[in-house]
DOSELUM-608301 format. One record per residue (C-alpha): x, y, z. Coordinates in steps of 0.25 Angstrom, whole numbers, padded with zeros to 4 digits, always signed. Layout:
BEGIN
XYZ...
***
This chain:
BEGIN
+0484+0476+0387+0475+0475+0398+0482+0476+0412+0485+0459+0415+0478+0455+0427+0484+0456+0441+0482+0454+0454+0487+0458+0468+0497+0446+0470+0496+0431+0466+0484+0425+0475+0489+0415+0487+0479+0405+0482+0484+0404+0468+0487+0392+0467+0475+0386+0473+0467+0395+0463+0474+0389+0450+0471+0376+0456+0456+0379+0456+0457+0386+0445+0464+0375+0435+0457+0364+0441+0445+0370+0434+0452+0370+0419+0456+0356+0423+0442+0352+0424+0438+0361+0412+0447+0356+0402+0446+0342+0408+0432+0340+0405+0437+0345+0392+0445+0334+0389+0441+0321+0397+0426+0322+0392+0433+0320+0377+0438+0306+0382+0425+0302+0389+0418+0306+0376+0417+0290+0372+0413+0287+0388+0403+0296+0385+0397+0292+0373+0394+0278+0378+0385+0283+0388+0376+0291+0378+0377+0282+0367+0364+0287+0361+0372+0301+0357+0377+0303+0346+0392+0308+0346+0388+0322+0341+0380+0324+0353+0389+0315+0362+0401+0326+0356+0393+0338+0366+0398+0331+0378+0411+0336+0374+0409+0347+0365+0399+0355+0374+0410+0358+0385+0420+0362+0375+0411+0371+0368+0404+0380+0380+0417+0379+0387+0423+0387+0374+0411+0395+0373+0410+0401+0388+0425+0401+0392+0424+0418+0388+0410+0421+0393+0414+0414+0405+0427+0421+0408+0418+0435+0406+0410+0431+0416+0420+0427+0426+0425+0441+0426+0411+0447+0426+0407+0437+0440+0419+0433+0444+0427+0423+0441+0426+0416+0455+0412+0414+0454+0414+0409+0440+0424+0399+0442+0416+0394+0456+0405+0393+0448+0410+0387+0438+0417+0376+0443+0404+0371+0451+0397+0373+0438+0407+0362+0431+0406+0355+0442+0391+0354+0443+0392+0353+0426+0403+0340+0427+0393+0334+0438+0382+0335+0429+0391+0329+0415+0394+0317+0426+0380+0315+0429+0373+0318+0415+0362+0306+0414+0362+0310+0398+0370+0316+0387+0362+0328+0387+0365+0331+0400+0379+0329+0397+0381+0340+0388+0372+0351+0396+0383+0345+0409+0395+0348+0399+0390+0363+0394+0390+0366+0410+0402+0360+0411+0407+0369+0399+0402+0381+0405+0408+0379+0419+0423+0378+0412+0421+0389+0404+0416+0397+0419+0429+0392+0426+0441+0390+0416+0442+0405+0412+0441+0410+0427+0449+0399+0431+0463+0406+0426+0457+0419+0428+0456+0415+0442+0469+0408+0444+0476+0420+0435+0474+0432+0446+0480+0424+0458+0494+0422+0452+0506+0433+0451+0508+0435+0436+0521+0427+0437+0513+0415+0442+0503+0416+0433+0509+0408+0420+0514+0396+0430+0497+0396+0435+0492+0399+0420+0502+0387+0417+0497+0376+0428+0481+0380+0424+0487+0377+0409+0493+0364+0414+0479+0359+0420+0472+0362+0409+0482+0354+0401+0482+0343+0411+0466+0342+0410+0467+0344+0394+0476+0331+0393+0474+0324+0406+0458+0324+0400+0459+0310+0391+0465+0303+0402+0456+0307+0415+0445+0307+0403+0449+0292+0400+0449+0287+0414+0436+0294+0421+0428+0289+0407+0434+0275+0409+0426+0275+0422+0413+0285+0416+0413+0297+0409+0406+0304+0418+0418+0304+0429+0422+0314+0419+0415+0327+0424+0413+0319+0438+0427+0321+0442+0427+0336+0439+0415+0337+0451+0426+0335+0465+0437+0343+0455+0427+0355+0455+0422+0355+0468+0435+0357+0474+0438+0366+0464+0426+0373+0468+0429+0373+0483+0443+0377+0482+0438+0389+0473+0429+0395+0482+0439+0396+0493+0453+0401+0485+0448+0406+0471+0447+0422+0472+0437+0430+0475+0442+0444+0470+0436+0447+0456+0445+0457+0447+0442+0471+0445+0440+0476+0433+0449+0486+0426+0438+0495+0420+0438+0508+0428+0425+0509+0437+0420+0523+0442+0411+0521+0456+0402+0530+0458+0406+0541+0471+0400+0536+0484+0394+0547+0490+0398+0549+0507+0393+0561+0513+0404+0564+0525+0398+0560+0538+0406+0568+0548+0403+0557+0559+0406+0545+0552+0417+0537+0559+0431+0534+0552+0426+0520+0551+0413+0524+0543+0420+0533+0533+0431+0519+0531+0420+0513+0525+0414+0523+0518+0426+0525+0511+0427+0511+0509+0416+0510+0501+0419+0521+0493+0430+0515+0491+0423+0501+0486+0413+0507+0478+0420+0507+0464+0422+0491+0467+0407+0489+0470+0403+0497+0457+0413+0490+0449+0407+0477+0456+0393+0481+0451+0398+0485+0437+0405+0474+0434+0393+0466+0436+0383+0472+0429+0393+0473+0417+0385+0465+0405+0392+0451+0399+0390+0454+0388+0381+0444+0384+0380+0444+0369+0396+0444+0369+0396+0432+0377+0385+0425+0368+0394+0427+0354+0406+0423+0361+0397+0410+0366+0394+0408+0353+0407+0410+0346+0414+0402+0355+0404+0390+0355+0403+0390+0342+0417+0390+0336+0418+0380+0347+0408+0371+0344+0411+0372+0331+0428+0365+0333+0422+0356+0342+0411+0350+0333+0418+0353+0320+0423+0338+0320+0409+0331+0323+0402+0341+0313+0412+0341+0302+0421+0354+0300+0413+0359+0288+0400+0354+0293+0388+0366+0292+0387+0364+0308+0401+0366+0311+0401+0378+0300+0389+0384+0306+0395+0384+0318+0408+0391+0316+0403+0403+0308+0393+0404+0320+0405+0404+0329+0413+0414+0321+0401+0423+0319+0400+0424+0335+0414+0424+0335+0415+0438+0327+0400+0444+0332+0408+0442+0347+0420+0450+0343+0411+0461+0337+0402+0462+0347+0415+0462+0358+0421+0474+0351+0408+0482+0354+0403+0478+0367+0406+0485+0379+0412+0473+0388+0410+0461+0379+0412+0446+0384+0425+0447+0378+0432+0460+0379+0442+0464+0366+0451+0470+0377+0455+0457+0381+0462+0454+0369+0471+0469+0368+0478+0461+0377+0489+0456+0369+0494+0443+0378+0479+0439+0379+0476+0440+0364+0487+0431+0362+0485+0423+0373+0472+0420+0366+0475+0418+0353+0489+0407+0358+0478+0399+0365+0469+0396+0355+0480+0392+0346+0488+0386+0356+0476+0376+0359+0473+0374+0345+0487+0367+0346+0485+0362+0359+0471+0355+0357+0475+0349+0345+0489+0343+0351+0482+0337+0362+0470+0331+0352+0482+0325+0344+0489+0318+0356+0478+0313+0361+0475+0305+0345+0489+0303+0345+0488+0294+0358+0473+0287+0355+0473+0287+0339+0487+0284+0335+0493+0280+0345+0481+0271+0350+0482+0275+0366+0471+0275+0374+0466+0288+0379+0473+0286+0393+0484+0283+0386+0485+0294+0378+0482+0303+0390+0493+0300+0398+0501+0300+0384+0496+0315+0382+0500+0317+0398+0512+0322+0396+0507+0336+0389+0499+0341+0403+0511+0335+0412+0521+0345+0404+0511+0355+0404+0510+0353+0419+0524+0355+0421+0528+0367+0413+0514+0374+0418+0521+0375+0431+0534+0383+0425+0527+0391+0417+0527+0400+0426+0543+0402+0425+0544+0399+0412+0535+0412+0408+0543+0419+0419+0556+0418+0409+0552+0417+0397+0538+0425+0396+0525+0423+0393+0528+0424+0378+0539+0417+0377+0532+0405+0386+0522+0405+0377+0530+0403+0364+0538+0391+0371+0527+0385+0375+0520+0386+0361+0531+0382+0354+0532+0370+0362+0517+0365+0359+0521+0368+0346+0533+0357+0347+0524+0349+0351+0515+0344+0339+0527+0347+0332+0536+0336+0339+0524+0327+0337+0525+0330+0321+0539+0326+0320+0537+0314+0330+0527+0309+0323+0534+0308+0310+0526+0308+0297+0519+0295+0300+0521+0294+0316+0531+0281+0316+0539+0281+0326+0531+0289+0335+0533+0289+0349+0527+0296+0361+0537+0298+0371+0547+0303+0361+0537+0307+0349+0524+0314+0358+0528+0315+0371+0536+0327+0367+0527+0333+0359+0516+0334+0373+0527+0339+0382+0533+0351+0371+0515+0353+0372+0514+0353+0388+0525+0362+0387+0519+0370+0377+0506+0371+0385+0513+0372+0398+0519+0386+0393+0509+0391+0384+0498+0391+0390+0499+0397+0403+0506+0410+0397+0492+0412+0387+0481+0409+0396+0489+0417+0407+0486+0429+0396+0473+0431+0403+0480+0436+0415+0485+0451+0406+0470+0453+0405+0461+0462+0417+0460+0454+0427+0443+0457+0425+0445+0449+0412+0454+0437+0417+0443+0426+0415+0437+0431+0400+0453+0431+0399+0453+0418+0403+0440+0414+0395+0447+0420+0383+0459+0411+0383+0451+0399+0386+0443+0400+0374+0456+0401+0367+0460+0387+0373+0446+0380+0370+0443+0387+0355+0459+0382+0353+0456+0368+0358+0441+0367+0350+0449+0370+0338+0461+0362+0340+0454+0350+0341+0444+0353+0329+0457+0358+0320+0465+0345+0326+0453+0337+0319+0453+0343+0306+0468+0343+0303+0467+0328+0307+0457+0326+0297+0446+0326+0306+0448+0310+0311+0445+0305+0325+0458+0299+0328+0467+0307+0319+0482+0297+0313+0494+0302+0315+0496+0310+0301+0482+0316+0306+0489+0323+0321+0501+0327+0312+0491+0336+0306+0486+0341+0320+0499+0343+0326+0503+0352+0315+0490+0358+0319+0493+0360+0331+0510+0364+0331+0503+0376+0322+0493+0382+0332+0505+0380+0343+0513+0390+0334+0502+0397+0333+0501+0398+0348+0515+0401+0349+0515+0411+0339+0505+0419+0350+0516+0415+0363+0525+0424+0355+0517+0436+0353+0513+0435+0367+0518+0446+0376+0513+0450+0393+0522+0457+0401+0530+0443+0406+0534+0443+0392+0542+0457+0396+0547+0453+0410+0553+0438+0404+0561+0448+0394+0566+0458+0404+0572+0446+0413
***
């Protein structure tokens, strides 16, 4: 396993960075959702697109936010991840400023891809930013309150959605404009600027200093000084020139935007459909000339090394599962609410509301909780518990949903699910902390993709198992909650084979 990355003492500004640093994933993932509800809104103001080409508003941001997240993280560590999340958080901005001014659909879309490209920029080196300033102690209870933003955003999404598009949709990307520039401002002044090192060994070459016998003390001071630096300054210069391996990030591009266009359009197209067909072998072709190609490249876009990690591998692969259960849950709900149940959308938003506020609560003691029981041992409770939840919802429902109630038939099902997220989640996508700290953000990038290919397919499996109708009945969710207590096992099954060295101290106390 490679050496977990460190640094010299939890930074005084921690707090203030993982502020900067979540409000970015907030803005991500909200653009995310709230566009989703606008979708109507903004279809009455192009009524001359059709609803194919309407469906780009939406599925352009998810698709090159899927497709950049690793190439992006590689970059970061290349540049800096700084510089990367600076610039691309004025880049969002500048990109949410042009999707609120757009005077046509086309302008719409191209607005939406920039927009796509900024969060995939800033929501890898936002945790690989905010990681490195906490004490490893600290650092499940930080992982825990970026994972509780993101949740909040996620579900907080059809209810700021509702309200800004009752006004006009284009208050949508509007808001994020003030939200950015502070973010912006408040990043330059706290955000650090240290860049790791990397862990390869460097050999500088000797400076040559002929002895000069009446040099001063002072002179020789600096001299050996920058005997001293030299290393650095080569390793500066190297690290630069080092390629990015183009064609690696092109197949990874190309893998992950087609697999992902292929869930996200799969419902519109047909899933058998020559188009949806076509693009999936494209995908899966990309998928296995990437993994060929990264076994014989020198430093490939993604390094095989990440994965002798243990914790990370599993990290990875719980994720994807965990957010198959997780996108489909909260898709269920949210038909639950409007189609069953006949809420309106903010309604249903504050009825889902109590997911994010139990996520909110236990992010902020996870930090204890992983303290005493271990990272693995978190994991599986939290698992387990989102697992109860789509279970409870079975049992409450009954075979034909009589007699259903929310506060004592779905209201505990969100709150056994907060608590599932609340613990779960910050103990894998802290797993890019046991990486070098020269590859935190591709870490990072890594894990995110696990979490948007997890949601792209959650939503187009949650479709087929309902039988593919816009607003699914009650038999239909059944079928997806069973769907969905599967893929949480599934998730739990990789908590329990997940082991770092908290797992060893929690035993020894």
């Amino acid at each position: 396993m490679p050496e977990p990355a460190t640094s010299p003492g939890p930074d005084p500004r921690r707090w203030l960075i993982l502020a900067v640093a979540s409000a970015a994933q907030f803005l991500a993932v909200l653009d995310l959702i709230a566009v989703n509800i606008a979708f109507p809104a903004i279809g009455a103001d192009f009524r001359s697109a059709s609803t194919a080409t309407l469906s780009w508003v939406l599925n352009a941001y998810t698709i090159v936010l899927a497709a950049l997240l690793v190439p992006a993280g590689r970059l970061a560590d290349e540049t800096g991840r700084r510089r990367s999340f600076l610039l691309g958080m004025a880049l969002f901005g500048a990109a949410s400023l042009g999707c609120g001014a757009a005077p046509g659909l086309g302008w719409l879309i191209a607005a939406r891809v920039v927009q796509g490209v900024a969060a995939a920029i800033v929501v890898p080196t936002s945790l690989s930013l905010a990681l490195p300033a906490f004490a490893p102690r600290e650092r499940a209870t930080a992982v825990g309150l970026w994972t509780a933003v993101s949740a909040v955003a996620a579900s907080s999404g059809p209810v700021v959605g509702g309200l800004l598009a009752a006004s006009d949709w284009r208050w949508i990307f509007l808001i994020n404009v003030p939200v950015v520039l502070v973010a912006v401002a408040a990043g330059v002044r706290i955000l650090p600027r240290a860049e790791p090192v990397r862990a390869e060994p460097v050999r500088a070459e000797p400076v040559r200093a002929e002895p000069v016998r009446t040099e001063s003390v002072r002179t020789q001071s600096v001299r050996t000084q920058s005997v001293r630096t030299e290393p650095v300054r080569t390793e500066r210069v190297r690290s630069r020139a080092r390629r990015l391996d183009p064609l690696g990030t092109l197949l990874v591009l190309l893998a992950t935007g087609a697999l992902t266009t292929a869930c996200v359009e799969a419902p519109d197209w047909g899933y058998a459909a020559p188009a949806t067909l076509t693009v999936l072998a494209a995908g899966l072709a990309a998928a296995a000339l990437c993994v060929a190609h990264m076994r014989r490249h020198p430093d490939p876009v993604v390094d095989p090394a990440l994965f002798r990690s243990r914790g990370f591998t599993t990290a990875t692969l719980g994720l994807l599962s965990y957010f198959l259960a997780y996108s489909a849950l909260l898709l269920s709900a949210t038909w639950l609410f409007t189609g069953v149940w006949g809420y309106s959308t903010r309604r249903a938003g504050v009825a889902v509301a109590a997911w994010p506020l139990t996520v909110l609560v236990v992010s902020m003691l996870s930090g204890r909780i992983v303290r005493a029981l271990g990272e693995r041992r978190s994991a599986v409770l939290g698992a387990a518990a989102f697992t109860a939840a789509p279970v409870w919802w079975l049992v409450a429902a009954g075979p034909s949903g009589g007699g259903a109630h929310y506060a004592a038939g779905f209201l505990p099902g969100l709150v056994l699910a907060g608590i599932g997220t609340g613990l779960y989640q910050p103990v894998m996508f802290a797993a890019a902390g046991l990486l070098p700290a020269h590859r935190l953000s591709l870490g990072s990038g890594v894990l995110m993709m696990s979490r948007q290919g997890g949601t792209a397919l959650g939503v187009a499996a949650l479709v087929v198992v309902t039988g593919g109708a816009r607003q699914p009945d009650l038999g239909a969710l059944r079928a997806g909650w069973v769907f969905a207590a599967l893929t949480a096992a599934v998730a739990a099954f990789a908590g329990a084979v997940f082991r770092t060295g908290q797992d060893r101290a929690a035993r020894r106390h």
